[in-house]
TIGU-430082 format. One line per 5 residues: their letters; for each residue x, y, z of C-alpha. Coordinates in nm, 3 decimals. Layout:
% residues N
a> X/Y/Z ~ ...
END
This chain:
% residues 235
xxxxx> 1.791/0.207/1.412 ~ 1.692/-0.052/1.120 ~ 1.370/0.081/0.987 ~ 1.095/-0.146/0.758 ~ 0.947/0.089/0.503
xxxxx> 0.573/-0.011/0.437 ~ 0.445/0.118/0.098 ~ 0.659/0.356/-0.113 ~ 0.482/0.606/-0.243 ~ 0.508/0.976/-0.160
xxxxx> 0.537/0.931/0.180 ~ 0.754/0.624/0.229 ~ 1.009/0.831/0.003 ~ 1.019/1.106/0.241 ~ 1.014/0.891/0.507
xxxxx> 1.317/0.698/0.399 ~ 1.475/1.058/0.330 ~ 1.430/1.148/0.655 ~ 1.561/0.849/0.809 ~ 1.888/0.831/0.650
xxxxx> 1.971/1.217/0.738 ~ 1.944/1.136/1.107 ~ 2.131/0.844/1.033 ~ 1.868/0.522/1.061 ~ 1.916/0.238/0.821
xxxxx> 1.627/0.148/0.590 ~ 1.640/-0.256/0.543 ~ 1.321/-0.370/0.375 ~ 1.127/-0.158/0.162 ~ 0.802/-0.331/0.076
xxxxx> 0.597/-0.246/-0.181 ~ 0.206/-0.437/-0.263 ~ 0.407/-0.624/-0.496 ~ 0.661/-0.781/-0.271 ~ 0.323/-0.837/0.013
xxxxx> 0.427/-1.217/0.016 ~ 0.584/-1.399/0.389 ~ 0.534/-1.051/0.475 ~ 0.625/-1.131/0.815 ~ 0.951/-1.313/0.708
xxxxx> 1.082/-0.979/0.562 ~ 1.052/-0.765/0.836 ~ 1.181/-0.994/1.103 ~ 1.515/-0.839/1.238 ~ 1.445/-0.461/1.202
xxxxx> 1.337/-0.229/1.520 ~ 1.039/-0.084/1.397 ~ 0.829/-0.064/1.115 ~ 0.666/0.238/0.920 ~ 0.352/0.202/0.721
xxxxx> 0.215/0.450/0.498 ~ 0.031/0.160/0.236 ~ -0.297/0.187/0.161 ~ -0.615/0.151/0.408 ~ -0.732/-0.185/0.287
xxxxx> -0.326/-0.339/0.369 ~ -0.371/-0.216/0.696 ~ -0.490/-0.570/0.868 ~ -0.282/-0.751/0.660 ~ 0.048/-0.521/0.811
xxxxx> -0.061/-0.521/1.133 ~ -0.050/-0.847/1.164 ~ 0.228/-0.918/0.978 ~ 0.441/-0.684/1.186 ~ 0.285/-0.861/1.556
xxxxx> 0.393/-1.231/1.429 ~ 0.739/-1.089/1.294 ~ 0.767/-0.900/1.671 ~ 0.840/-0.574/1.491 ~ 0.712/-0.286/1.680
xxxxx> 0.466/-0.104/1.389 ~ 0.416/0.313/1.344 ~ 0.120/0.279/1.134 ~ 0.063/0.598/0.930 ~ -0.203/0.490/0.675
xxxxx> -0.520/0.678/0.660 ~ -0.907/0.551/0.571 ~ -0.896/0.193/0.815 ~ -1.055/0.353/1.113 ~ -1.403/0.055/1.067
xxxxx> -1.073/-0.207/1.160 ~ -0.957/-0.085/1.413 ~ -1.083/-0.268/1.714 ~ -0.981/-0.564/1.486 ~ -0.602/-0.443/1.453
xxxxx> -0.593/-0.346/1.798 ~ -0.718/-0.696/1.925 ~ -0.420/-0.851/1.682 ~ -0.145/-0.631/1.784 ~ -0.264/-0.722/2.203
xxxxx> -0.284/-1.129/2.149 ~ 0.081/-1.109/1.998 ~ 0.229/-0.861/2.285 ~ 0.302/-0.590/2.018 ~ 0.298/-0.284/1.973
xxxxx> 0.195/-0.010/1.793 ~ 0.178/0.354/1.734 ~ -0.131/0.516/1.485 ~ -0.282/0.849/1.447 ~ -0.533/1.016/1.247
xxxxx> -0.251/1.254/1.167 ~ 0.130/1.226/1.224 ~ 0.185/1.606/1.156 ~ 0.337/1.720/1.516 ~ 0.154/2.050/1.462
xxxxx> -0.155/1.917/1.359 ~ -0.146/1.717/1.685 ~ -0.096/2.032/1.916 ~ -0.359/2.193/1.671 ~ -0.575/1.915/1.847
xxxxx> -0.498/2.017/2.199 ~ -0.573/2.399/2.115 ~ -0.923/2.306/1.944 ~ -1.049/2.091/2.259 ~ -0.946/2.364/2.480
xxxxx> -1.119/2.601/2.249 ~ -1.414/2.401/2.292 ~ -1.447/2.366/2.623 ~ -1.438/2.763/2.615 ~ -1.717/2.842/2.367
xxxxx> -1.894/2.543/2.573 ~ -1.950/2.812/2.878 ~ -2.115/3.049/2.683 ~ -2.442/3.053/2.491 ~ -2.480/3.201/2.124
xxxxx> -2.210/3.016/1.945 ~ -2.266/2.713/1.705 ~ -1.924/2.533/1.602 ~ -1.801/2.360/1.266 ~ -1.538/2.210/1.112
xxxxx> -1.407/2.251/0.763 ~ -1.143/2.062/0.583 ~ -1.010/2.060/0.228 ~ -0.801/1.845/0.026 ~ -0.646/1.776/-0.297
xxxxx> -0.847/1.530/-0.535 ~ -0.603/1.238/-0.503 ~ -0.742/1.161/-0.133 ~ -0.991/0.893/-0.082 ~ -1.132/0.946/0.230
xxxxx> -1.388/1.241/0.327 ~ -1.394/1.384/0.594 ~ -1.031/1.332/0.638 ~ -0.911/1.103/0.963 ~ -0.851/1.427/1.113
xxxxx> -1.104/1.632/1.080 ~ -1.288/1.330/1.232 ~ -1.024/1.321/1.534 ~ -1.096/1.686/1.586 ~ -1.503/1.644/1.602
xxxxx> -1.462/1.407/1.827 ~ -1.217/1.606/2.047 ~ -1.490/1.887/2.006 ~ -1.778/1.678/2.079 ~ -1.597/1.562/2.430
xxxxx> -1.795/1.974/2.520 ~ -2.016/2.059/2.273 ~ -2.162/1.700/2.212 ~ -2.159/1.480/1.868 ~ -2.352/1.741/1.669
xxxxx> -2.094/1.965/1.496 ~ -2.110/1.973/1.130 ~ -1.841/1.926/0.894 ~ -1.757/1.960/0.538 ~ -1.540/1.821/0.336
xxxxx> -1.365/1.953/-0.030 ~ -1.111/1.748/-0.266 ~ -1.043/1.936/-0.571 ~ -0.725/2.020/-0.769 ~ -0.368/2.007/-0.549
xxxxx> -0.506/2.179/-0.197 ~ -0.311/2.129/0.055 ~ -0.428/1.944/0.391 ~ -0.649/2.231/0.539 ~ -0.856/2.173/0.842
xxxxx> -1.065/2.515/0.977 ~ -1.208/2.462/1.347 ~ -1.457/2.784/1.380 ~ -1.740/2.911/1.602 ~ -1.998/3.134/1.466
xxxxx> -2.223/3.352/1.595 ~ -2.461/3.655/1.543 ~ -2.197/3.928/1.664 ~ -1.873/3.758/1.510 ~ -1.713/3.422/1.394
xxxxx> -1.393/3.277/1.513 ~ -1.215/3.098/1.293 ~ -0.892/2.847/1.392 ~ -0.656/2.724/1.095 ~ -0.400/2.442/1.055
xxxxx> -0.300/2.415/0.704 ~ -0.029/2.186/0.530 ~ 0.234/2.314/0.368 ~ 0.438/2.026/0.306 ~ 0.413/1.625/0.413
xxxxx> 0.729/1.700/0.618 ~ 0.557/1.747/0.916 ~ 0.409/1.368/0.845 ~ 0.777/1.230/0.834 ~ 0.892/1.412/1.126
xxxxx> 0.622/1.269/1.326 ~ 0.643/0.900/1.181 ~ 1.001/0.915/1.280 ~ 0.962/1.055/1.593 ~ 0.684/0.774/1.724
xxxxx> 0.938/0.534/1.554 ~ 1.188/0.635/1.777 ~ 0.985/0.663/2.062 ~ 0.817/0.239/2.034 ~ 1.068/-0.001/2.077
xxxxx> 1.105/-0.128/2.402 ~ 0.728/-0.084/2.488 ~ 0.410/-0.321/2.461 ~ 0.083/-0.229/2.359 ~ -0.153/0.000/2.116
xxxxx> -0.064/0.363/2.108 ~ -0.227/0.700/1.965 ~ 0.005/0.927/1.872 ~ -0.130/1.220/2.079 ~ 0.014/1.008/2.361
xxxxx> 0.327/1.027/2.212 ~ 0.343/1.411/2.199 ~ 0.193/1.456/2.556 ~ 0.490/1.211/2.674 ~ 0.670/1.419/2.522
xxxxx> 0.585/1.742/2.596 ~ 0.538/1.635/2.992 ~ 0.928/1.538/2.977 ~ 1.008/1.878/2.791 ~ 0.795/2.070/3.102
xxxxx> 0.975/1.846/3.351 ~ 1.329/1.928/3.248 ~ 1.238/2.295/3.264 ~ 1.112/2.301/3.586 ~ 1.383/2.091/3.782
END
């Protein structure tokens, strides 16, 4: 698979790391500098991985629907565009894969809080919240998911669920999911240890796109996924 890198900071490093060790090619690595006939630079590759910065997002999107490039985009803090990006990727017949989160574990981390809250939703006494912490480096508060998880959450308990946001010194992505009470507090805990999980994840939904039409979250990669994983079990 020919892979478009997107930004090459931190992540597009790792990304292209990861690519090459399970043997994908990395063609065009674009950087804000090199943002010019955008769409003439990417034409040829399979897919497309963006981890730029929020305000490139429209600009990529696009780019990557007039180039026919299927797109994974993993950029954080462009949420306010995103009817916008959807609406460009549909006219052109693209597609695209984005997430709040990439992190495979954070995304089953999603599926256990919802089901937690739809528990604690059957029973009086318990008031939930949701915590997250991150180094000082990220821009956005509260994190894309910690906002993914309130609104899992609020699916059972409703839209009211406070949540709190830190960014100091080099904290690793932490995201706390609790319910509290006046006999005892329960307390549910993803945290980061590495942006490997992001990679993994990005290259997985890369993987995954071509061949397909349309706007995709990546939880609906991962329940694809994890439906086929049941289904070869079971036969």
């Amino acid at each position: 698979m020919k892979i478009a890198l997107i930004g090459y900071g931190v992540m597009g490093q790792l990304v292209a790391a990861e690519a090459r060790k399970a043997g994908d090619e990395i063609g065009a690595v674009i950087t804000s500098k090199e943002s010019d006939q955008l769409a003439e630079k990417l034409r040829g590759h399979d897919v497309a991985i963006d981890f730029s910065v929020g305000e490139a997002v429209l600009r990529n999107v696009e780019a990557c629907a007039r180039a026919q490039v299927p797109l994974v985009e993993g950029t954080t803090g462009w949420k306010q565009h995103e009817s916008d990006a959807k609406q460009i990727v549909t006219q052109h017949s693209g597609a695209m894969v984005y997430g709040a989160n990439f992190s495979i574990g954070v995304n089953l981390f999603y599926r256990v809080a919802k089901q937690a809250a739809s528990l604690f939703a059957a029973v009086a006494g318990y008031a939930p919240f949701i915590e997250e912490a991150h180094h000082n480096r990220k821009r956005d508060a509260p994190s894309g998911t910690a906002l993914k998880l309130r609104d899992l959450m609020s699916e059972h308990l409703g839209p009211d669920i406070p949540t709190s946001s830190t960014r100091a010194g080099h904290i690793p992505g932490t995201h706390r999911v609790g319910f509290d009470s006046e006999a005892d507090q329960i307390l549910l805990t993803h945290t980061a240890r590495s942006r490997q999980g992001f990679a993994s994840g990005a290259l997985l939904a890369a993987h995954w796109l071509p061949g397909r039409t349309g706007v995709f979250e990546f939880g609906e990669v991962i329940e694809e996924i994890i439906a086929t994983k049941r289904h070869i079990k079971h036969k």
